[in-house]
C-alpha positions in Angstrom: -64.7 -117.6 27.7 -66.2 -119.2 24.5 -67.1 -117.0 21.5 -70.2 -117.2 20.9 -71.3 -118.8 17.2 -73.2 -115.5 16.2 -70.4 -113.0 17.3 -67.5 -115.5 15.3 -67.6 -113.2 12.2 -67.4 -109.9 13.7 -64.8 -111.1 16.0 -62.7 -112.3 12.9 -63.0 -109.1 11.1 -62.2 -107.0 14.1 -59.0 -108.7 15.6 -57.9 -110.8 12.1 -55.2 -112.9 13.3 -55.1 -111.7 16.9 -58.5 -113.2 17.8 -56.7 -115.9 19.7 -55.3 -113.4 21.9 -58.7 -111.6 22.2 -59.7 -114.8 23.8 -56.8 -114.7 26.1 -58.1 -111.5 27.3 -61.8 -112.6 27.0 -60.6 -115.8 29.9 -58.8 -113.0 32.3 -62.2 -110.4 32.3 -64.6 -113.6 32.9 -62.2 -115.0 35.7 -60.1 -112.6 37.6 -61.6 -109.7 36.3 -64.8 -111.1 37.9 -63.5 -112.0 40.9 -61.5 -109.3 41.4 -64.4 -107.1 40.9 -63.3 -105.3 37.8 -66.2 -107.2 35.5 -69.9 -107.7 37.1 -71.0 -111.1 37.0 -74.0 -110.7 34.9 -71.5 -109.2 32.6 -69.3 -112.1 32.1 -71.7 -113.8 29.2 -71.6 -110.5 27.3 -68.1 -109.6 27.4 -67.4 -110.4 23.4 -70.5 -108.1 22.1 -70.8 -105.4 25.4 -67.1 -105.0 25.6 -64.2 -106.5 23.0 -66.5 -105.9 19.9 -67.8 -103.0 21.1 -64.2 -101.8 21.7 -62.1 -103.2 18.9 -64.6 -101.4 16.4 -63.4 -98.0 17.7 -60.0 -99.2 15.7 -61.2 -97.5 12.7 -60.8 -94.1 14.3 -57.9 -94.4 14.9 -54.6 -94.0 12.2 -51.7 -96.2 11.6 -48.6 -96.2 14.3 -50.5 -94.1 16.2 -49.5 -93.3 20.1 -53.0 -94.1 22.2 -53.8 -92.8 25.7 -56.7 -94.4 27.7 -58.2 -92.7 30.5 -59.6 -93.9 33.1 -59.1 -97.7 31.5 -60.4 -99.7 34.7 -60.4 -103.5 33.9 -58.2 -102.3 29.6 -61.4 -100.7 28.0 -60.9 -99.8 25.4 -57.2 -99.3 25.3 -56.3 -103.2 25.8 -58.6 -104.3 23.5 -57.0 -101.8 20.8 -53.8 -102.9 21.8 -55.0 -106.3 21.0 -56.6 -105.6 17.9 -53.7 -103.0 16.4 -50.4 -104.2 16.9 -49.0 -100.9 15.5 -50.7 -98.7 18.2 -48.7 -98.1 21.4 -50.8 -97.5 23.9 -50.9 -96.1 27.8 -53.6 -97.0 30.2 -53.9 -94.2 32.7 -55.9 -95.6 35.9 -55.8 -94.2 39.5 -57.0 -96.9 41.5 -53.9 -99.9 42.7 -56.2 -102.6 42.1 -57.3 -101.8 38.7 -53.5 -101.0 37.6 -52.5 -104.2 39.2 -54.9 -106.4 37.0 -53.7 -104.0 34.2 -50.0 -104.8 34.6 -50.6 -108.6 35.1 -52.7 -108.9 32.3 -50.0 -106.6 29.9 -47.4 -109.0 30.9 -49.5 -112.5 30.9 -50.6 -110.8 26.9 -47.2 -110.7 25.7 -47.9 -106.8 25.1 -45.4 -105.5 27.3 -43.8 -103.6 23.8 -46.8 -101.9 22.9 -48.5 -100.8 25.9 -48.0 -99.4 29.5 -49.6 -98.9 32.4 -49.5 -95.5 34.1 -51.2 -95.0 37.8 -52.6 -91.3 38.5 -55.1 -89.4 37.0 -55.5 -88.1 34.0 -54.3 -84.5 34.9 -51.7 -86.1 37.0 -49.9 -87.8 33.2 -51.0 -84.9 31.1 -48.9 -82.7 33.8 -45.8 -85.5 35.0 -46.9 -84.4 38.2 -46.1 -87.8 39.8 -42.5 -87.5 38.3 -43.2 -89.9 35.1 -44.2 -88.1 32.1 -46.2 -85.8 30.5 -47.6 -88.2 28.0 -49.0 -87.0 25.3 -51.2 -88.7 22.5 -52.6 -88.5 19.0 -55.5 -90.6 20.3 -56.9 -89.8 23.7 -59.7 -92.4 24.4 -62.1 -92.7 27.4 -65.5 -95.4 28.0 -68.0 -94.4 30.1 -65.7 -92.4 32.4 -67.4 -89.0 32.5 -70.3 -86.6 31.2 -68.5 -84.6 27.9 -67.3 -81.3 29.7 -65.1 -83.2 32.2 -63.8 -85.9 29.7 -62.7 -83.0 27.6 -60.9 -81.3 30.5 -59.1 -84.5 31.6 -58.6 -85.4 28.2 -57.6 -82.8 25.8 -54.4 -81.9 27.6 -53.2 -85.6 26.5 -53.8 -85.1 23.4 -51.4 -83.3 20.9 -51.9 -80.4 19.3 -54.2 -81.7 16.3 -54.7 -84.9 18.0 -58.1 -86.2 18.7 -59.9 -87.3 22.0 -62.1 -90.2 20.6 -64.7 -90.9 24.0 -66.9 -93.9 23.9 -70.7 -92.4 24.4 -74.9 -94.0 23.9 -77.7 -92.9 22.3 -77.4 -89.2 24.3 -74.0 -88.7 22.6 -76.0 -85.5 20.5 -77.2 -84.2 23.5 -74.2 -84.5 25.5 -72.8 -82.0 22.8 -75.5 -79.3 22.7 -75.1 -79.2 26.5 -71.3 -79.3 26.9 -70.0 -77.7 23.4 -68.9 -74.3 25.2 -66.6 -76.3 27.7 -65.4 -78.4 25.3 -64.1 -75.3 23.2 -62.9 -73.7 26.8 -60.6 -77.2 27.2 -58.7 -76.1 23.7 -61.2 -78.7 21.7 -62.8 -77.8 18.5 -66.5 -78.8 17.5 -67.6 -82.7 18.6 -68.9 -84.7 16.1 -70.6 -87.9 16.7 -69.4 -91.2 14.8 -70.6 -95.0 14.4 -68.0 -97.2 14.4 -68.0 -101.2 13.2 -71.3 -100.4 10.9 -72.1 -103.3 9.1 -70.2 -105.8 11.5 -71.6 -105.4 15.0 -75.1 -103.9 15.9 -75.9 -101.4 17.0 -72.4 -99.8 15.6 -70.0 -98.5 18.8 -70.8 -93.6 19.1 -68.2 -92.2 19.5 -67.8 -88.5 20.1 -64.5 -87.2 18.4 -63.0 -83.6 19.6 -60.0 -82.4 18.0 -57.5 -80.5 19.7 -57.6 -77.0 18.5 -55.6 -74.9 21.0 -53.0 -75.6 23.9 -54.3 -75.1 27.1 -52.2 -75.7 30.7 -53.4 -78.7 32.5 -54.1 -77.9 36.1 -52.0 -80.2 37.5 -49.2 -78.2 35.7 -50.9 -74.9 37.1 -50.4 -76.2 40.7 -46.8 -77.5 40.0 -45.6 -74.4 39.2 -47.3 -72.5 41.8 -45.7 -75.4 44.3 -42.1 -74.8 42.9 -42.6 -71.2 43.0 -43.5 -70.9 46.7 -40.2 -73.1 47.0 -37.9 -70.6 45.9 
């Protein structure tokens, strides 16, 4: 997958010295993520500007040696690419579905990133909970792309998130309605007031939204809820 002349620049200042391996990972979504249906077609000639730059600019939310948790990360996005970009993060991509974790594990291992991230299938309540016998995980950074209208991501994502830790959720130009209409569940899930964000201003355009919701109180995940009620009709 070539990098397009314009996008050369942008791609330099987002992955420094690890554009080569963005490439890598450019190659896998425009061939077997194709064909295994993880990328659309049409989408293959924009995956550097609709999807790694788009992605990697989300980086600047996120602090150093932090632990990342991406829900919902279908084909890595955004977690691989932030991988990619910031060796310091270690990152988890949570994703239900087989064939989307096995693309996911192949392309960890074919990366050389088998250090820094791993791949976790279930849900997102299902890690937040260890209800599946691995885990809880728990994050500083919860992200998410396109996954879910803002009270739902805040229910499967704050419970990730440590107490202080910040769900950082990939949105469009409705991000600022999305939060008039969903503040009140958001502050039900433990989260505190969203704010809206541009990130990559000044090297990509339009910048990535972002909608950032701190985790303000501890709430019990309901996967946890229905453990416990499991165990309890056990004894």
């Amino acid at each position: 997958m070539v990098l397009p002349a314009e996008l050369a620049g942008a791609a330099r200042a987002l992955f420094g010295d690890r554009l080569d391996l963005a490439a890598a990972y450019a190659e896998l979504l425009a061939t077997d993520g194709v064909v295994r249906g993880l990328i659309g077609p049409r989408e293959a000639p924009r995956i550097w500007d609709r999807h790694l730059l788009n992605c990697a600019a989300v980086a600047e939310r996120i602090p150093a040696g932090a632990r990342v948790i991406d829900v919902g990360s279908g084909a890595g996005l955004p977690g691989l690419v932030l991988a990619i970009a910031r060796p310091d993060l270690e990152v988890t991509l949570v994703e239900p579905l087989a064939r989307r974790t096995s693309f996911l594990v192949e392309a960890v291992e074919q990366l050389g990133l088998t250090r820094s991230v791993r791949v976790f299938r279930g849900r997102a309540d299902e890690a937040a909970s260890g209800a599946t016998g691995v885990g809880p995980f728990r994050g500083d950074v919860v992200t998410a792309r396109a996954v879910a209208p803002l009270d739902r991501l805040a229910a499967w994502c704050l419970p990730l998130a440590v107490r202080g830790g910040r769900v950082v959720a990939l949105k469009g130009a409705s991000a600022q309605e999305e939060i008039a209409e969903h503040a009140a569940a958001v502050a039900r899930a433990g989260g505190g007031e969203p704010v809206v964000h541009r990130c990559g201003t000044g090297i990509i355009d339009p910048p990535t939204t972002v909608v950032e919701i701190v985790r303000e109180r501890m709430t019990v995940p309901r996967g946890a809820k229905a453990s416990r009620a499991a165990r309890r009709r056990g004894r």
